[in-house]
PDBQT receptor file of N, H, CA, C and O in Angstrom, charges set to zero:
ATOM      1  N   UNK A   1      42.197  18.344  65.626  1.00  0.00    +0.000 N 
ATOM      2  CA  UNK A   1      43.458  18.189  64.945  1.00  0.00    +0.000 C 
ATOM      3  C   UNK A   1      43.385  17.095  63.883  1.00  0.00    +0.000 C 
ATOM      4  O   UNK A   1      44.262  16.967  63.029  1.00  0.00    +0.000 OA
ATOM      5  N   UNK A   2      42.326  16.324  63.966  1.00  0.00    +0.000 N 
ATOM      6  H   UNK A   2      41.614  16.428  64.660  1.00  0.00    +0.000 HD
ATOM      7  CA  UNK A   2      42.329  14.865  63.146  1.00  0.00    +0.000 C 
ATOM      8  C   UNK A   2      42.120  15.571  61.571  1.00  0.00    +0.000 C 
ATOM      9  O   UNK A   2      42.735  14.897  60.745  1.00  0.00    +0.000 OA
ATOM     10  N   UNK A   3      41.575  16.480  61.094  1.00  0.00    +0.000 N 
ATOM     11  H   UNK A   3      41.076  17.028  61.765  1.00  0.00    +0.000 HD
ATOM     12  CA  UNK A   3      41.051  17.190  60.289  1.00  0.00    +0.000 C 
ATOM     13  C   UNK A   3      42.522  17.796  59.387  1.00  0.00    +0.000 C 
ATOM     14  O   UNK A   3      42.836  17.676  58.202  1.00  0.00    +0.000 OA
ATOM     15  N   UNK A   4      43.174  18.442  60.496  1.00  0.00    +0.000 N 
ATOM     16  H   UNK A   4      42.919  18.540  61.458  1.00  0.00    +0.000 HD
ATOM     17  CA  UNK A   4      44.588  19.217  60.151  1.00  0.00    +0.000 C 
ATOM     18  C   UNK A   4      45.194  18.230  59.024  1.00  0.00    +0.000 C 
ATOM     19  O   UNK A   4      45.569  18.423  57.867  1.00  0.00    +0.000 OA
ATOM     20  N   UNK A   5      45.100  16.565  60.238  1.00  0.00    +0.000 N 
ATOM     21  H   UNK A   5      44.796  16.408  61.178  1.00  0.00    +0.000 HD
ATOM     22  CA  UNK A   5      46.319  15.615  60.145  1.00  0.00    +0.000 C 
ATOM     23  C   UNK A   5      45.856  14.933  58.913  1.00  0.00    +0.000 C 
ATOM     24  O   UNK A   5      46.788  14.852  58.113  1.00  0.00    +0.000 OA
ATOM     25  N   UNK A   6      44.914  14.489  58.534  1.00  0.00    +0.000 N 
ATOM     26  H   UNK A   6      44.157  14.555  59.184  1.00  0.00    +0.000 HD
ATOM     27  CA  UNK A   6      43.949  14.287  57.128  1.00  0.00    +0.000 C 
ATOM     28  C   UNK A   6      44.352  14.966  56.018  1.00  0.00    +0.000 C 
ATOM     29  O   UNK A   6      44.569  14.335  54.984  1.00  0.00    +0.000 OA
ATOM     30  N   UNK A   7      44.564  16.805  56.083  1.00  0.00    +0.000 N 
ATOM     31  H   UNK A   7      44.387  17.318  56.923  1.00  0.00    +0.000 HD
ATOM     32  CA  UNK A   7      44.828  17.517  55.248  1.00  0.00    +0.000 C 
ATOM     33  C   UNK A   7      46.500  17.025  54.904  1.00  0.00    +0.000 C 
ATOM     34  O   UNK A   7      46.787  17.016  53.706  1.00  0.00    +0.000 OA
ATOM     35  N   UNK A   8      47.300  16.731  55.621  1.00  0.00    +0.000 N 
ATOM     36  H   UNK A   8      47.067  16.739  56.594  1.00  0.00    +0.000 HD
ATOM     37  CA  UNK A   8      48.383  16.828  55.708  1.00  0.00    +0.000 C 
ATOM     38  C   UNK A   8      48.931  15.239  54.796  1.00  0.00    +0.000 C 
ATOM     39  O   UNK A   8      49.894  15.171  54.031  1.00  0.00    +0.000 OA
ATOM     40  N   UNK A   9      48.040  14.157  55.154  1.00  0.00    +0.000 N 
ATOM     41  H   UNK A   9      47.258  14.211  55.775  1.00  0.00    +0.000 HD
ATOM     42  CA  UNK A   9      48.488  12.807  54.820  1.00  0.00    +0.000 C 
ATOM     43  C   UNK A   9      47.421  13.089  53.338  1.00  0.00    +0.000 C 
ATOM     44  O   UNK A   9      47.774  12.447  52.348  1.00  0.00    +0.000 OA
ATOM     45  N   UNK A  10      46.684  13.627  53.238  1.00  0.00    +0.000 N 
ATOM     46  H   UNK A  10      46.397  14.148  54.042  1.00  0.00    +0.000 HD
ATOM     47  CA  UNK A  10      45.694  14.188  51.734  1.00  0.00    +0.000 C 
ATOM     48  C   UNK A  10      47.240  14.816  50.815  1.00  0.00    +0.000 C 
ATOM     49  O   UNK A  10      47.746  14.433  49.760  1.00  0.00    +0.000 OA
ATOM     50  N   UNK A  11      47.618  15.879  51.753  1.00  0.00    +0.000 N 
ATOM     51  H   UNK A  11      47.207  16.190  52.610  1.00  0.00    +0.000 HD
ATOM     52  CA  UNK A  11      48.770  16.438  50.661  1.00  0.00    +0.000 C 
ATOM     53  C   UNK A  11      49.869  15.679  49.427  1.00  0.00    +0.000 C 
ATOM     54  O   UNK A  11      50.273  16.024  48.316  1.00  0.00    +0.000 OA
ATOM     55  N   UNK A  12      50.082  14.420  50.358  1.00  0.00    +0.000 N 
ATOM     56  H   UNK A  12      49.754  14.140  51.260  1.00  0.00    +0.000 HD
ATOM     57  CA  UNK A  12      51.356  13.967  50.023  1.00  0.00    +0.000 C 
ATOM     58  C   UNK A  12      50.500  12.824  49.455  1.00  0.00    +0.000 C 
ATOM     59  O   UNK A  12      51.312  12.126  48.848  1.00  0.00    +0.000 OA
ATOM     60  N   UNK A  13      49.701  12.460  49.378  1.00  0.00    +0.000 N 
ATOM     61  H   UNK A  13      49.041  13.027  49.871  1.00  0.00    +0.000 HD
ATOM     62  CA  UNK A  13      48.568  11.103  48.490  1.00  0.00    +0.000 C 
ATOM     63  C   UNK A  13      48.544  12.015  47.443  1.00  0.00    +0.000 C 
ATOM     64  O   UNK A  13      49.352  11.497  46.673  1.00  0.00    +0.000 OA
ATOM     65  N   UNK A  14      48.147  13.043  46.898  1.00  0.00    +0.000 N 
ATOM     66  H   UNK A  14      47.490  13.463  47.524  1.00  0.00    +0.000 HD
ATOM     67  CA  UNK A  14      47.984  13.800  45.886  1.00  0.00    +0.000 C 
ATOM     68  C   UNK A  14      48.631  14.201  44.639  1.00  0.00    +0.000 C 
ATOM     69  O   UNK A  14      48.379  14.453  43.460  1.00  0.00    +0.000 OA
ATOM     70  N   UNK A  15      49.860  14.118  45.720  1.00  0.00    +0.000 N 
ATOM     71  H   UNK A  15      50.064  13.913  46.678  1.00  0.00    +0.000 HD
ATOM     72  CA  UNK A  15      51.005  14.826  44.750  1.00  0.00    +0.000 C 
ATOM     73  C   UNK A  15      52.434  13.891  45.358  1.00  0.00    +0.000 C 
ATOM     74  O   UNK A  15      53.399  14.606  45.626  1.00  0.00    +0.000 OA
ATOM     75  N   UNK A  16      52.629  12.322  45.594  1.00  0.00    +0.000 N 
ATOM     76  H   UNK A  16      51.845  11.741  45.376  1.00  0.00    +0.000 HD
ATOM     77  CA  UNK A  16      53.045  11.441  46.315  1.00  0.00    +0.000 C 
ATOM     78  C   UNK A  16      54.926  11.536  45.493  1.00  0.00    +0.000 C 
ATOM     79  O   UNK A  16      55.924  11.178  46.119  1.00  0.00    +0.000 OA
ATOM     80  N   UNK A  17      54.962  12.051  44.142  1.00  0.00    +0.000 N 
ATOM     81  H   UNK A  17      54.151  12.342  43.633  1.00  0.00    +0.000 HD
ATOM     82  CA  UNK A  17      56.313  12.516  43.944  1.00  0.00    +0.000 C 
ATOM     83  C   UNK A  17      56.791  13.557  43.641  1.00  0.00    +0.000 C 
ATOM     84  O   UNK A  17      57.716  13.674  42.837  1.00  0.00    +0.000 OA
ATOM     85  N   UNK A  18      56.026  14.824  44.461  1.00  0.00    +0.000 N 
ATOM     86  H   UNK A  18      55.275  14.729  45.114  1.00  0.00    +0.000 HD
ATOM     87  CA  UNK A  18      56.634  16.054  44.663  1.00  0.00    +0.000 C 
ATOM     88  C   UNK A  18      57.105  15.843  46.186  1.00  0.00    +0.000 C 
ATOM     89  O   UNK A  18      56.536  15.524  47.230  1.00  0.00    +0.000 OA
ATOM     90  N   UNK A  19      58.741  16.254  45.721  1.00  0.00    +0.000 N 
ATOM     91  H   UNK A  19      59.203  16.513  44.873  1.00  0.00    +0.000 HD
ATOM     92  CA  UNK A  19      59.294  16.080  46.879  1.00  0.00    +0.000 C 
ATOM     93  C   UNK A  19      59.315  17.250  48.119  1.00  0.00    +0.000 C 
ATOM     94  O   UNK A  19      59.150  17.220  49.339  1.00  0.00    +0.000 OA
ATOM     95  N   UNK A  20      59.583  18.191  47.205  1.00  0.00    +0.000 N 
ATOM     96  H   UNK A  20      59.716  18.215  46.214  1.00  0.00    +0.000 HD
ATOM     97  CA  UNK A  20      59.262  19.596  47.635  1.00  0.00    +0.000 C 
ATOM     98  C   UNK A  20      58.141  19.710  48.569  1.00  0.00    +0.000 C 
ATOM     99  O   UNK A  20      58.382  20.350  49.593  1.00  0.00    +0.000 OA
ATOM    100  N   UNK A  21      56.835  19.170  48.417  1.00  0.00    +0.000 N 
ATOM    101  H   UNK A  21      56.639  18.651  47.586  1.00  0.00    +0.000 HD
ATOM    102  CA  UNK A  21      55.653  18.796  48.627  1.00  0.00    +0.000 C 
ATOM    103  C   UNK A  21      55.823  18.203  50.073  1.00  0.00    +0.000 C 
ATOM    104  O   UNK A  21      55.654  18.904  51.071  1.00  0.00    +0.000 OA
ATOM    105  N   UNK A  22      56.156  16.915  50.130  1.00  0.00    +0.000 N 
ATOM    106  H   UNK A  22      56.293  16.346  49.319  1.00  0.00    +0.000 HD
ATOM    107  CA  UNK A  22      56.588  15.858  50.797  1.00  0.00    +0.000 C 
ATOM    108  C   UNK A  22      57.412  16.496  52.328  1.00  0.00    +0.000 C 
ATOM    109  O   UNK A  22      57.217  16.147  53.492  1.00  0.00    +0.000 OA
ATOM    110  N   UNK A  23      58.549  17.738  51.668  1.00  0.00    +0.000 N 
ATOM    111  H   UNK A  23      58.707  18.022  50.722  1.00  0.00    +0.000 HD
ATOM    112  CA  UNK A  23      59.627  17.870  52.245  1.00  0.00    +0.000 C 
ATOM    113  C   UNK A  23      58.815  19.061  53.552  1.00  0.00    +0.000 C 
ATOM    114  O   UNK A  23      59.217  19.380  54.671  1.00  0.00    +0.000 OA
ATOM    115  N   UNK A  24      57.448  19.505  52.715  1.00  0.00    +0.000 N 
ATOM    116  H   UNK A  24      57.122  19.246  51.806  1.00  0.00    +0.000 HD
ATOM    117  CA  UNK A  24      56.902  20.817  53.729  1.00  0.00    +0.000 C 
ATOM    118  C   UNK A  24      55.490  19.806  54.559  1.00  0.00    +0.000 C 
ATOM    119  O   UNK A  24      54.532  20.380  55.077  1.00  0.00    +0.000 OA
ATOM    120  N   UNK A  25      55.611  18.499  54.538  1.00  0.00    +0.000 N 
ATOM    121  H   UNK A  25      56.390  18.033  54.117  1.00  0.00    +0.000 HD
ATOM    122  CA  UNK A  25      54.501  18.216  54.885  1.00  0.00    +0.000 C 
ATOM    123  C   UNK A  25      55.401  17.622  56.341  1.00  0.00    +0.000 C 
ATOM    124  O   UNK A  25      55.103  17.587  57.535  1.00  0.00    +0.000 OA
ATOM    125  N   UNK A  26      56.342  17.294  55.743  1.00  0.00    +0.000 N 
ATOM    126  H   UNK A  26      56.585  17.322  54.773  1.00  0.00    +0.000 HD
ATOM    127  CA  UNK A  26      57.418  16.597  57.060  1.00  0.00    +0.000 C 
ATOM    128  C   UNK A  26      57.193  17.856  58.018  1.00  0.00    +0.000 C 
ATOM    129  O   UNK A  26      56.600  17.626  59.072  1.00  0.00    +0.000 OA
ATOM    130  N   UNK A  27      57.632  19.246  57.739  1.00  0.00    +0.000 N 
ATOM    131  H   UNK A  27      58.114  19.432  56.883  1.00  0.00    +0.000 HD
ATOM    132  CA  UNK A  27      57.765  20.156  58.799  1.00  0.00    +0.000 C 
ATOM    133  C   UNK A  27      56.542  20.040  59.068  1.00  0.00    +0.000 C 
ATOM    134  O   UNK A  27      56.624  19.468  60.155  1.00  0.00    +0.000 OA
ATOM    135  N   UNK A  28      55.226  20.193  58.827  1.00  0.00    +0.000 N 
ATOM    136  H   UNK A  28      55.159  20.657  57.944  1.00  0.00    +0.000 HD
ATOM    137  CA  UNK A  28      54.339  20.723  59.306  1.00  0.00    +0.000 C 
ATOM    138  C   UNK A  28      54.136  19.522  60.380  1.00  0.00    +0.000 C 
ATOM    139  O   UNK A  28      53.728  19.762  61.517  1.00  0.00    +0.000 OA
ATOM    140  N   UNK A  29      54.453  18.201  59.931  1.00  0.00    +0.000 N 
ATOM    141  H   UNK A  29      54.784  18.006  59.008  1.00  0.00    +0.000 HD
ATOM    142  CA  UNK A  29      54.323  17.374  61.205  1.00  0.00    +0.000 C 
ATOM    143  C   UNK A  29      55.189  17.400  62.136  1.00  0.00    +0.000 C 
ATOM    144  O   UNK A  29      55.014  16.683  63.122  1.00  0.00    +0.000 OA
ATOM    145  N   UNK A  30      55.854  17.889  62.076  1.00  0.00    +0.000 N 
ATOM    146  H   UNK A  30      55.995  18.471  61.275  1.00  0.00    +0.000 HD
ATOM    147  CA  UNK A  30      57.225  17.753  63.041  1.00  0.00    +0.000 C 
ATOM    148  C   UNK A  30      56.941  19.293  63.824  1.00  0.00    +0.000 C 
ATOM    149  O   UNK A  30      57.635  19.652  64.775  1.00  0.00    +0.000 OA
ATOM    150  N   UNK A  31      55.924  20.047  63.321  1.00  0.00    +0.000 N 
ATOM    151  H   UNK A  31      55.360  19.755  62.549  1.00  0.00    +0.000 HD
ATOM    152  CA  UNK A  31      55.754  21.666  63.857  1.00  0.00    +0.000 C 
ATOM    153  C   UNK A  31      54.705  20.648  65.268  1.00  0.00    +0.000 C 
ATOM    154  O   UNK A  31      54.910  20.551  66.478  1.00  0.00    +0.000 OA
ATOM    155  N   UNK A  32      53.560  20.026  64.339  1.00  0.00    +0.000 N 
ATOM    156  H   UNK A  32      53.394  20.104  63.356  1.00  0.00    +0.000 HD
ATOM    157  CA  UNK A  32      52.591  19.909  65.033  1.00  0.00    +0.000 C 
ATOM    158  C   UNK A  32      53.346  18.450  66.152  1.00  0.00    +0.000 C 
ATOM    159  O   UNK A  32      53.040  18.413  67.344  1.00  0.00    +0.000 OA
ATOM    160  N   UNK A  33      53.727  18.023  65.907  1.00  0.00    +0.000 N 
ATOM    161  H   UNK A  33      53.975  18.054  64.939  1.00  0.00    +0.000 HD
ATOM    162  CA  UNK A  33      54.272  16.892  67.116  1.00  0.00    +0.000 C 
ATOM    163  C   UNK A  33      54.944  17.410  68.016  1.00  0.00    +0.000 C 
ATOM    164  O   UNK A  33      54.771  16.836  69.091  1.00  0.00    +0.000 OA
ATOM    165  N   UNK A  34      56.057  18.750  68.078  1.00  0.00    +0.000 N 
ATOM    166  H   UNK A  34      56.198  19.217  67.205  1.00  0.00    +0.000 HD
ATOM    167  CA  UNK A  34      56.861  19.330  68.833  1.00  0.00    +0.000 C 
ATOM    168  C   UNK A  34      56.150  19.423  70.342  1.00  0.00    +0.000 C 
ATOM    169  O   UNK A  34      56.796  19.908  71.271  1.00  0.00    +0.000 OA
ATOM    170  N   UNK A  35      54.870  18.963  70.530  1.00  0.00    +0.000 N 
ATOM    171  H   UNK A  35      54.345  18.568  69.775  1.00  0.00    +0.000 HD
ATOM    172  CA  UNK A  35      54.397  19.142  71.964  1.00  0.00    +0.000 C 
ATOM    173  C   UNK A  35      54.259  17.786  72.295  1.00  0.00    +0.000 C 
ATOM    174  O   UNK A  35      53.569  17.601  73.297  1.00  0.00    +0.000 OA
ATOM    175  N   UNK A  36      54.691  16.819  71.772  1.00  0.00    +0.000 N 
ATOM    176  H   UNK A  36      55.252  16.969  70.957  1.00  0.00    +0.000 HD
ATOM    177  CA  UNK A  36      54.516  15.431  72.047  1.00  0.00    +0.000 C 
ATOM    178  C   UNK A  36      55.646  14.717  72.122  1.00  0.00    +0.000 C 
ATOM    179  O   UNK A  36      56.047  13.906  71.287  1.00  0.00    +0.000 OA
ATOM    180  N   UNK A  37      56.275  15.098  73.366  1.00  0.00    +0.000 N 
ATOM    181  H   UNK A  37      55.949  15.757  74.044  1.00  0.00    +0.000 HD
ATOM    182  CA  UNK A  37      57.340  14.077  72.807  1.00  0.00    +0.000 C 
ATOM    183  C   UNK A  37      57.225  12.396  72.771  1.00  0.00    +0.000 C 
ATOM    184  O   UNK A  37      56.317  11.880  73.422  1.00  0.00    +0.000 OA
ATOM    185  N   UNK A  38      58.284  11.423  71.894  1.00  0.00    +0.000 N 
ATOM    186  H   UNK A  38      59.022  11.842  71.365  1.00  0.00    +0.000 HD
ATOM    187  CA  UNK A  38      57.538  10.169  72.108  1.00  0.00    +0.000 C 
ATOM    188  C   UNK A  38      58.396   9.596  73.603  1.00  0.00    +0.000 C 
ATOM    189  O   UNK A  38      59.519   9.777  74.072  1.00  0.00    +0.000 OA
ATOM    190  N   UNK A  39      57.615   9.105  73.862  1.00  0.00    +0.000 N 
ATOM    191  H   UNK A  39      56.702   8.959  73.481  1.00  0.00    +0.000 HD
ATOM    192  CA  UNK A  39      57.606   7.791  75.413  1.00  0.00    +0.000 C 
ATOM    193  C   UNK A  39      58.441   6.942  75.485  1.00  0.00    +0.000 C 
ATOM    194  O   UNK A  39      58.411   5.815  74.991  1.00  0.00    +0.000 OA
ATOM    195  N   UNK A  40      59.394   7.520  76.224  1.00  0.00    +0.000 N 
ATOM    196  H   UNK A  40      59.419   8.435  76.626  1.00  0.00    +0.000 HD
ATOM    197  CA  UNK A  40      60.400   6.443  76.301  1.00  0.00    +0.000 C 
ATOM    198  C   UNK A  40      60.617   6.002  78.110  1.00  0.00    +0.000 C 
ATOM    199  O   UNK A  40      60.300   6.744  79.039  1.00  0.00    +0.000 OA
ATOM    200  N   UNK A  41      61.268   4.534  78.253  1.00  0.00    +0.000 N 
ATOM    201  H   UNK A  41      61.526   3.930  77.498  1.00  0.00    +0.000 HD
ATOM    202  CA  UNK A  41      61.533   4.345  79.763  1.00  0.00    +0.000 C 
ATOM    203  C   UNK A  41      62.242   4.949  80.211  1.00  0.00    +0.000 C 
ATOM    204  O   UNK A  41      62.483   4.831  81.412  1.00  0.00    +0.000 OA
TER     205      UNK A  41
């Protein structure tokens, strides 16, 4: 997955004020985190 997550933080370094850009890189992390939730007490 480190590879995916590279491509993904690569996307938005590239093209850092396309928002549009920005706005599909959010989903794709938020696709790929949906099995993680974060840790709470």
């Amino acid at each position: 997955k480190m590879d995916y997550i590279v491509g993904l933080i690569d996307r938005v370094l590239c093209d850092p004020e396309n928002e549009e850009n920005i706005a599909a890189v959010r989903r794709d992390v938020n696709a790929l985190m949906a099995d993680y939730p974060l840790f709470a007490w």
